[in-house]
N, C-alpha and C positions, 0 to 999 in steps of 0.2 A: 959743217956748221957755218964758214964763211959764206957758205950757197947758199944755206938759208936764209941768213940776217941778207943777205942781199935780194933773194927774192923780197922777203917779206917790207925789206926800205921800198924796193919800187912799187908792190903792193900798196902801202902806208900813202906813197905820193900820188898815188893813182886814184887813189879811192879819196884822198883829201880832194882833188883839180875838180873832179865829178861832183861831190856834194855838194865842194863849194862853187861850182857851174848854176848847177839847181838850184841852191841857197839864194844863190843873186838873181837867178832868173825869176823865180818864183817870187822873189820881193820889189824888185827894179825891171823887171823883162817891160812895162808898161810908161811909158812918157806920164809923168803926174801924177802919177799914182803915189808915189813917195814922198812927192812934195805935200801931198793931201794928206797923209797919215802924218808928216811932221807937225803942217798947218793947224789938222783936226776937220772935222765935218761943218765947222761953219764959215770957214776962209768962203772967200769969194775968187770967182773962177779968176777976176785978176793978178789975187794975190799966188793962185798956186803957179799961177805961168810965170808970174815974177822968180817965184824960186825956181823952179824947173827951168828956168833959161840961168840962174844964179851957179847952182849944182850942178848945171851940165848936163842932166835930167832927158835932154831934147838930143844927143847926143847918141852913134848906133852901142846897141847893147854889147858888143864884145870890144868895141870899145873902152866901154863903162867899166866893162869887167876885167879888162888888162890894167886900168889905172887902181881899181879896186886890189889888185892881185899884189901891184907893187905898193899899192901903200898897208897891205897887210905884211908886204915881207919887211916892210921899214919900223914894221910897229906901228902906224900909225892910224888906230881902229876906229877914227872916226869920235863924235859927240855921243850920249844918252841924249835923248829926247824926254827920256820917264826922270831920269836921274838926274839932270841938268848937269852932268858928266864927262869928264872921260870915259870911254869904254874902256880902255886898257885900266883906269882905277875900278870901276865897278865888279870889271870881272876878273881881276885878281883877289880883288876882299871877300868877295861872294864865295868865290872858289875857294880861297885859304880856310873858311868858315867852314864850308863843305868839307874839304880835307881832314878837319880838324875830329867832326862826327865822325866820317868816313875812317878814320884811325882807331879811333874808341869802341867803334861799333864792332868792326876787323875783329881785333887784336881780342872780344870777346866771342866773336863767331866761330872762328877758327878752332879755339881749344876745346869749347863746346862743344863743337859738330865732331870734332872728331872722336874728342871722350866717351859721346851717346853714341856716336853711330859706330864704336869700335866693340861696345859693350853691347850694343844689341847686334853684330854680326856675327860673333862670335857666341853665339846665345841664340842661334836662329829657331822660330819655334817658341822659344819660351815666354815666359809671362813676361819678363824684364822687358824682353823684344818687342809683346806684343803692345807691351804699355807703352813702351819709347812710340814704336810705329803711331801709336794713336795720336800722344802728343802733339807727336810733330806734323801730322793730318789737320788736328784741332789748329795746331799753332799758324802753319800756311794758311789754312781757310779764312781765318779773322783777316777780313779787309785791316789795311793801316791805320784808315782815319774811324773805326770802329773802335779797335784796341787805343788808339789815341784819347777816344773819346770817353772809354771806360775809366784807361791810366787820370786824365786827368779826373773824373768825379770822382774817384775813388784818393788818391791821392795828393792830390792838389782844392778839391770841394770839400771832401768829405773829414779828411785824417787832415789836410793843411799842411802836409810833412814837405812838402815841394810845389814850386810854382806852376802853373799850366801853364806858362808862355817860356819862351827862351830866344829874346831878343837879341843877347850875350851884351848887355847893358852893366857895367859895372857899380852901377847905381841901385840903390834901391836896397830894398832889405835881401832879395836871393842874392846868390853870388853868378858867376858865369860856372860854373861847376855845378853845383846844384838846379842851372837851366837846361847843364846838357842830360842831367839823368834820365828824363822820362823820354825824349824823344831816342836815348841809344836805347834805352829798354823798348821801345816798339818797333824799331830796327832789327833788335837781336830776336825779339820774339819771333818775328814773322821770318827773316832769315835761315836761324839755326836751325828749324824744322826743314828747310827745302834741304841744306847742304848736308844733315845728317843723315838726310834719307839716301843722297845720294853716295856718301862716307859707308851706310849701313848694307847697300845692295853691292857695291861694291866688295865690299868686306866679308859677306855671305859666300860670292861667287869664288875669292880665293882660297879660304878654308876649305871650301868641296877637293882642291887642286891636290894631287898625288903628292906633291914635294910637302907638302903640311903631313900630311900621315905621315912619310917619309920619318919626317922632323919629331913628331910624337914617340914613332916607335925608336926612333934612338935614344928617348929616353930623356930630351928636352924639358924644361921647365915649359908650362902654358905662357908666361910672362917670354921667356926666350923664344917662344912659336912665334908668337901674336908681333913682338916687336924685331925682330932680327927676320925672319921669313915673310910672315902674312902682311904689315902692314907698310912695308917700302913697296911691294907689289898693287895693295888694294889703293894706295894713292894714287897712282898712275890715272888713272880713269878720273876719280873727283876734281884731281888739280888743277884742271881745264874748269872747273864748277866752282871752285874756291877761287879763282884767280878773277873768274868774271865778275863775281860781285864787287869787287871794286870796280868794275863799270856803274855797277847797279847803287853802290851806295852813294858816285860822286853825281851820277844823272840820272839817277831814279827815283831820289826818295821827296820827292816834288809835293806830295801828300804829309809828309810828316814834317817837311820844311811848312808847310801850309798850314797843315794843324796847329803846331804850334809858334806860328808866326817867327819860323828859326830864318837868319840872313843868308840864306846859302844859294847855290847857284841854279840847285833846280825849282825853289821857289823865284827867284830874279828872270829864268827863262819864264816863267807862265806867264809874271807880270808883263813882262816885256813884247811878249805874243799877246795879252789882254791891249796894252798901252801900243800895240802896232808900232813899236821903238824899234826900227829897221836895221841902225845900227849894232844893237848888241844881240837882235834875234841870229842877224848873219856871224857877226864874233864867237857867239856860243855855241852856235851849232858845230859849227868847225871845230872847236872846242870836245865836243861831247861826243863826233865821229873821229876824233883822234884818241879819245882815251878808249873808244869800243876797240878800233885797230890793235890798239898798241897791248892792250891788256888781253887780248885773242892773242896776237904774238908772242907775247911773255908767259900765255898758258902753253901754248905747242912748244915751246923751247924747254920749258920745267918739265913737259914730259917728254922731250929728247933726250934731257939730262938722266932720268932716269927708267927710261926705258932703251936699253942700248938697240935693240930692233929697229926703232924708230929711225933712228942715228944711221942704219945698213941701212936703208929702204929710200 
């Protein structure tokens, strides 16, 4: 185990130095180019050289990027240009706002997925199964800002039982509670269908296994089969699939941050790519290839833990 958390730390630092190589290059690799996206498109060529010799801008690129390197390891992430900001304020609030959905949406994905996909793999073949199967076909398919757009007229237009916006504004007549509901419901919709398929095929494959008959013909309750034998085994395989969505909820849901005008970090990067805001495009990224890392490493370890193979190998 100590070999692995150490492979996978200089993995982790390896795969940050690289992005964030690319991240700078691909924003700063050009003399003025940054200064012009701060300035905007109608600066005058004097003003962008003004900044560009102010920032250092005229300076060789790796450089640029060791000075860059230490003032990320001091904290010191630079202004918003969109935000008129700190970056280390923007993208802490942003993120903690994200976390916040990201938590609510989990904490229902989870039991979901595994409830349906334990009930239709265990049921392979039957109607139960085939209607889960379809469900969660139906439920994947629906684009997010489709179902966003249904939730809100149906809900928010039509019944008027919940707000279509979720600004998490304490003001006003919704509460911050009643702004997070539609967007976790279009979350969980689209989500619980991919993980239970993945819960449900899973679950199929280790029923077929000799040690379940095994477990039958001794005379076991189906309740003592399914939870003591079949489903410590049939997790192994998902928990790499369950784990990652917390990648996917903290920097993926960019569309339903969007839809409903929610403050979080994957609606913050678009603006900020929209707004050429160079500071917090390069702080987020880095951002968002440390939580993919990290949350791959925390799924291969969950199934070290319990898969002792894994652990010999």
């Amino acid at each position: 185990m100590t070999r692995f958390l150490l492979r996978r730390g200089a993995f982790l630092i390896a795969t940050m130095l690289v992005v964030s190589l690319l991240v700078f290059v691909l924003n700063e690799a050009t003399p003025g180019d940054v200064a012009r996206k701060v300035l905007g498109p109608y600066a005058s060529a004097e003003q962008v050289a003004l900044l560009t010799e102010e920032l250092g801008l005229d300076r060789p690129v790796l450089v640029r990027y060791g000075d860059w390197l230490a003032d990320l390891a001091s904290g010191a992430l630079g202004t918003s240009t969109l935000y008129k900001a700190p970056v280390a304020e923007v993208l802490w609030d942003r993120l903690a706002n994200t976390a916040l959905l990201a938590a609510l949406a989990f904490a229902l994905i989870v039991p979901l997925s595994l409830i349906l996909g334990v009930a239709a793999g265990v049921r392979e073949a039957s109607p139960l199964d085939r209607s889960l199967s379809l469900a969660a076909v139906l439920a994947t398919s629906i684009p997010e800002f489709a179902s966003g757009a249904l939730f809100v007229s149906v809900f928010a237009i039509g019944l008027g039982w919940l707000p279509g916006t979720a600004p998490l504004s304490p003001e006003g007549v919704w509460s911050p509670a009643a702004q997070l509901v539609l967007p976790v419901a279009v979350i969980v919709l689209y989500d619980v269908g991919y993980v239970m398929r993945m819960v449900r095929a899973s679950m199929v494959e280790v029923m077929r296994e000799p040690y379940i008959r095994a477990a039958r013909l001794r005379g076991l309750s189906p309740a003592a089969v399914i939870l003591r034998h079949a489903l410590p085994n049939a997790l192994i395989t998902p928990i790499n699939v369950v784990l990652l969505q917390i990648n996917y909820l903290i920097t993926g849901v960019v569309v339903v941050e969007a839809v409903f005008a929610y403050p979080g970090f994957g609606r913050m990067m678009l603006e900020a790519a929209l707004g050429q805001d160079v500071a917090l495009i390069e702080a987020g990224a880095l951002i968002a290839v440390f939580i993919a890392v990290a949350t791959q490493a925390l799924g291969d370890g969950v199934a070290m833990a319990l898969n002792p193979r894994i652990r010999v190998s």
